[in-house]
DSSP file (Angstrom, degrees, kcal/mol; ACC not computed):
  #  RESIDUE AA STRUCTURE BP1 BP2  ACC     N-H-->O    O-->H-N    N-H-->O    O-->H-N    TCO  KAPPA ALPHA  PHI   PSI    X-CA   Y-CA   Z-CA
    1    1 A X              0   0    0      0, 0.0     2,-0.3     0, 0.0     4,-0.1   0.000 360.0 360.0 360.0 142.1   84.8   84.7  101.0
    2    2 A X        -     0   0    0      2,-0.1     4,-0.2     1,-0.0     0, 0.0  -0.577 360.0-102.9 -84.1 144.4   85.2   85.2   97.6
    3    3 A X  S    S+     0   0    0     -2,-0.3     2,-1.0     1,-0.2     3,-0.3   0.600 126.2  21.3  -8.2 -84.2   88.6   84.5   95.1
    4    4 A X  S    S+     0   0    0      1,-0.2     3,-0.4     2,-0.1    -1,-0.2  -0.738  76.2 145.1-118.3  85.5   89.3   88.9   95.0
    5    5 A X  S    S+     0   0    0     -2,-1.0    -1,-0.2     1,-0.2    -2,-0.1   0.422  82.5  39.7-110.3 -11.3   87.2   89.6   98.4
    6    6 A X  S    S+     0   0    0     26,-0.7     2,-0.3    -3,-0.3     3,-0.2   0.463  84.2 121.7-117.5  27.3   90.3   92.4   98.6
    7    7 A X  S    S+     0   0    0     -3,-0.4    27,-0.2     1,-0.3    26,-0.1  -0.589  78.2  17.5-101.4 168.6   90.8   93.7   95.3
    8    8 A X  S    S+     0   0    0     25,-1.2    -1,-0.3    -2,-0.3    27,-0.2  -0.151 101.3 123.2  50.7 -13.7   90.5   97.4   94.6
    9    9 A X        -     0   0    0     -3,-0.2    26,-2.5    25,-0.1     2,-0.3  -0.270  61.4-124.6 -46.6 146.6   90.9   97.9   98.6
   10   10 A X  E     -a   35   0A   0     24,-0.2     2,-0.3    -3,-0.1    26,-0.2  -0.852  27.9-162.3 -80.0 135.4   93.6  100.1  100.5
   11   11 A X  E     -a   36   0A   0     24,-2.4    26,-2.2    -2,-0.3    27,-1.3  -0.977  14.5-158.4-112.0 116.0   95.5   98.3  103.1
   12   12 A X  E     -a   38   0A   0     -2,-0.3     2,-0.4    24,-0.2    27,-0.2  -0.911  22.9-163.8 -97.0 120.1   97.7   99.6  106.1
   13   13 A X  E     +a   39   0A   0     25,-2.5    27,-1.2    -2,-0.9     2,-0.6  -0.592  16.0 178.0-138.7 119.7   99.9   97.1  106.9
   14   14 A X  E     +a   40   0A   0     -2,-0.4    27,-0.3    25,-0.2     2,-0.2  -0.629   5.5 178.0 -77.4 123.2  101.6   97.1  109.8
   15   15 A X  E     -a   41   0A   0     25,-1.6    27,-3.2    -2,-0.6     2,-0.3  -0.598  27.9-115.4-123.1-162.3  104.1   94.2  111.0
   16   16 A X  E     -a   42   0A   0      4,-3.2     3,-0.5    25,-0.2    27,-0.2  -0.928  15.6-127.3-136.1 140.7  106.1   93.7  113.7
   17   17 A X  S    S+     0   0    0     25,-1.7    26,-0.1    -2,-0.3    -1,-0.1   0.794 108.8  38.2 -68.4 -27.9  110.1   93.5  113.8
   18   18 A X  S    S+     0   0    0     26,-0.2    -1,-0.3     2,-0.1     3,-0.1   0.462 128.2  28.2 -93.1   1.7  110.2   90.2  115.6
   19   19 A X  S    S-     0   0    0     -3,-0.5     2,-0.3     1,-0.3    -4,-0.1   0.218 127.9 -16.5-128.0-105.0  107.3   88.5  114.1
   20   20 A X  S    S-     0   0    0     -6,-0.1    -4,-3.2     3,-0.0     2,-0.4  -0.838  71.9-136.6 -93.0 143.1  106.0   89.4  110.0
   21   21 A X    >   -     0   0    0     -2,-0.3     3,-0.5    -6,-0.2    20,-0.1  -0.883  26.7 -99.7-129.1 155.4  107.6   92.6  109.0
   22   22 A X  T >> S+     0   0    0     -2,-0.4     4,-1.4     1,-0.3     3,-1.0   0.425 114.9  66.6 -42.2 -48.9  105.3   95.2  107.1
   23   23 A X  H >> S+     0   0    0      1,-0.3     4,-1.8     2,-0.2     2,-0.7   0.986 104.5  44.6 -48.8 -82.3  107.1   94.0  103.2
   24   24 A X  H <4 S+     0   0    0     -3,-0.5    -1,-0.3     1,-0.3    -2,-0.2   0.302 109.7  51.4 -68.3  13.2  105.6   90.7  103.4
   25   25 A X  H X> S+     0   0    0     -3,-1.0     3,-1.1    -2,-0.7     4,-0.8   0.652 113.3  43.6-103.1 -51.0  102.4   91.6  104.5
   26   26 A X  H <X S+     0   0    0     -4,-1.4     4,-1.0    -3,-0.7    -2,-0.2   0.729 109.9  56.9 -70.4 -22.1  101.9   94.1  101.8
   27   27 A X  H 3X S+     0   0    0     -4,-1.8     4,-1.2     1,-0.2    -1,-0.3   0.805 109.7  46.1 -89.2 -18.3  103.4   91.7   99.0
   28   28 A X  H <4 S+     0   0    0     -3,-1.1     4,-0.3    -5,-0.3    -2,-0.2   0.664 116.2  46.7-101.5   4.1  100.7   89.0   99.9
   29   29 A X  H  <>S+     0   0    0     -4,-0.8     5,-2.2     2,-0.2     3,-0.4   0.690 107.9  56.7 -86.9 -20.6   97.8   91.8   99.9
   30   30 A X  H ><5S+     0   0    0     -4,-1.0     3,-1.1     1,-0.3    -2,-0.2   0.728 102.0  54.1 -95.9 -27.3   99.1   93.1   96.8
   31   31 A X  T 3<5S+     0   0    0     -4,-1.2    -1,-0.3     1,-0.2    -2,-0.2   0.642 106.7  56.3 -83.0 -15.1   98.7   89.7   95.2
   32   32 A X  T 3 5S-     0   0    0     -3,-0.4   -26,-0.7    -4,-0.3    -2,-0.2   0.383 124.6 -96.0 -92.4  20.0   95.2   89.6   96.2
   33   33 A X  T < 5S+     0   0    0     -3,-1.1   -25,-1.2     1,-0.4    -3,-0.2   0.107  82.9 120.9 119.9 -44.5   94.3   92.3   94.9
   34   34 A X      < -     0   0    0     -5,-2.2     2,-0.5   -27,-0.2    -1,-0.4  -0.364  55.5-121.0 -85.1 167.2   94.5   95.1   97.5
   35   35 A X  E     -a   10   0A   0    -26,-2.5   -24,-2.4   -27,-0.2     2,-0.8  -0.864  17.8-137.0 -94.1 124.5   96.8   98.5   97.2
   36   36 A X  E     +a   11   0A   0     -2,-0.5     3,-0.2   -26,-0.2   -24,-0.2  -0.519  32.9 164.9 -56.9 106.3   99.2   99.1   99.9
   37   37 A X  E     +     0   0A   0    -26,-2.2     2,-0.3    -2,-0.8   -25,-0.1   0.698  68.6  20.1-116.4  -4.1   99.0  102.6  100.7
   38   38 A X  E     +a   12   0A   0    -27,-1.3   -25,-2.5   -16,-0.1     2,-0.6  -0.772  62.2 179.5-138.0 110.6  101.1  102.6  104.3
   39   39 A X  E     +a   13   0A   0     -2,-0.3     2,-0.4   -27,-0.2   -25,-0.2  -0.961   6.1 177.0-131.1 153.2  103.4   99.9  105.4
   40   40 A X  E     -a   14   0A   0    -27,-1.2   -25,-1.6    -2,-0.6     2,-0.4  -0.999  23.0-155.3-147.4 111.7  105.0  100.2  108.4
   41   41 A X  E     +a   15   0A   0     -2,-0.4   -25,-0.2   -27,-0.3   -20,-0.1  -0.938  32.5 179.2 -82.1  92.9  107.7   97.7  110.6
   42   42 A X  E     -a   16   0A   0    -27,-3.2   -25,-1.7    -2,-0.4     2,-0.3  -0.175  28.6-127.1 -94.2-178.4  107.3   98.7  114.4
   43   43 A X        -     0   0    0    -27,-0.2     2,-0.2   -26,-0.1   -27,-0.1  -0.827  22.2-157.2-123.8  89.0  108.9   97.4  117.6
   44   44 A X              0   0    0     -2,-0.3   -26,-0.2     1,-0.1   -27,-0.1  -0.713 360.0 360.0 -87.4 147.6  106.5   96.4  120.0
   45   45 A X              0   0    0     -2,-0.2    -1,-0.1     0, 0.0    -2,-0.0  -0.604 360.0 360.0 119.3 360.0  107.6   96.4  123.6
C-alpha cells in the first residue's frame, strides 16, 4: 500500500472501552491522511 493509501477518505471509528478507545483511533487516521467524521467508544459485552 502506498505512503497516503487513506488520505482524503472518511473514517468511522469505533473503539472499544476496554481495549483502543474511538480518540486514538481517529488521531492515528487523521495523521494519515483520512477525516474522522464519527468516533464512537462502545462497551462490548
Amino acid at each position: 500500500m502506498g505512503e497516503n493509501f487513506l488520505k482524503g477518505k472518511k473514517v468511522i471509528c469505533i473503539g472499544e472501552r476496554d481495549g483502543i478507545p474511538a480518540p486514538a483511533i481517529a488521531a492515528c487516521v487523521s495523521t494519515a491522511g483520512a477525516e474522522p467524521v464519527l468516533v464512537l467508544t462502545q462497551c462490548f459485552v
